[in-house]
N, C-alpha and C positions, 0 to 999 in steps of 0.2 A: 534494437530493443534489448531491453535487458532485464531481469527480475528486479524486484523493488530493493533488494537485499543486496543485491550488487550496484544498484543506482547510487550518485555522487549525494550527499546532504544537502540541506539546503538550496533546493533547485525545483523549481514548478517541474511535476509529471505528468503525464495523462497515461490514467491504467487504459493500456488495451487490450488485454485477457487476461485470465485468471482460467488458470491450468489445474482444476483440483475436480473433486466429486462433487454432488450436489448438496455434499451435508456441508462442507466447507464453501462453497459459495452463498448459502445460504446464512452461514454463520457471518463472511463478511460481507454480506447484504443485510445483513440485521446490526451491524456495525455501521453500515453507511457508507459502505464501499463500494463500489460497482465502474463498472466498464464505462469508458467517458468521461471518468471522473477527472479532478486534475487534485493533486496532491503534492507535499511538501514533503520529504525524508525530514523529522529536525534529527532523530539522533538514532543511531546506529552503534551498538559498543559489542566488543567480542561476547561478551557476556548479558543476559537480558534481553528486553523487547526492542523492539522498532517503535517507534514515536513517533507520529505522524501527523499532519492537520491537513485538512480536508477542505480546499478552496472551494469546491464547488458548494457545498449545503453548510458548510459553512463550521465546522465542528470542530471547537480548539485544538482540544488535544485526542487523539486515538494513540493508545497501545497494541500491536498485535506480536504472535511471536513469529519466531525465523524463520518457522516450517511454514508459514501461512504467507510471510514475506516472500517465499522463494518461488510460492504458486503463483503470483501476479507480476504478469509483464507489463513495461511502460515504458516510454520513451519521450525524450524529453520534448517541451514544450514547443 
C-alpha cells in the first residue's frame, strides 16, 4: 500500500483507508471518496492539486489537495 500522493498516475486504485480525523473524512466523503472505492491518479505535479476520477460513482474530474492525498491509502488494482 501506498498513499494516493505516492501512487504511480494513471493506474486503477482502490482506496483502502484514509488516515485522517473525522472532519477530513467527512470532507472526502462529501467529495465522493470513500473506502472501496477505485480511482484514477490523472495528474500529480510538484506544485497544486491532485486530480482524480472516480470509477466507481462515476465522477469526471475530483481535485483534492496533497495534505488530503497523503491521508489515503490504496493499492493497486
Amino acid at each position: 500500500m501506498s498513499t494516493l500522493l505516492d501512487a504511480p498516475d494513471n493506474i486503477v486504485l482502490k482506496i483502502k483507508e484514509i488516515i485522517a480525523g473525522s472532519t477530513a473524512k467527512i470532507k472526502l466523503s462529501n467529495l465522493g471518496l470513500n473506502i472501496g472505492d477505485y480511482v484514477i491518479k490523472v495528474r500529480s505535479k510538484k506544485s497544486g492539486p491532485v486530480l482524480l476520477h472516480n470509477e466507481t460513482n462515476s465522477i469526471s474530474k475530483l481535485a483534492i489537495g496533497k495534505g488530503l492525498a497523503e491521508k489515503i491509502l490504496v493499492e493497486l488494482k
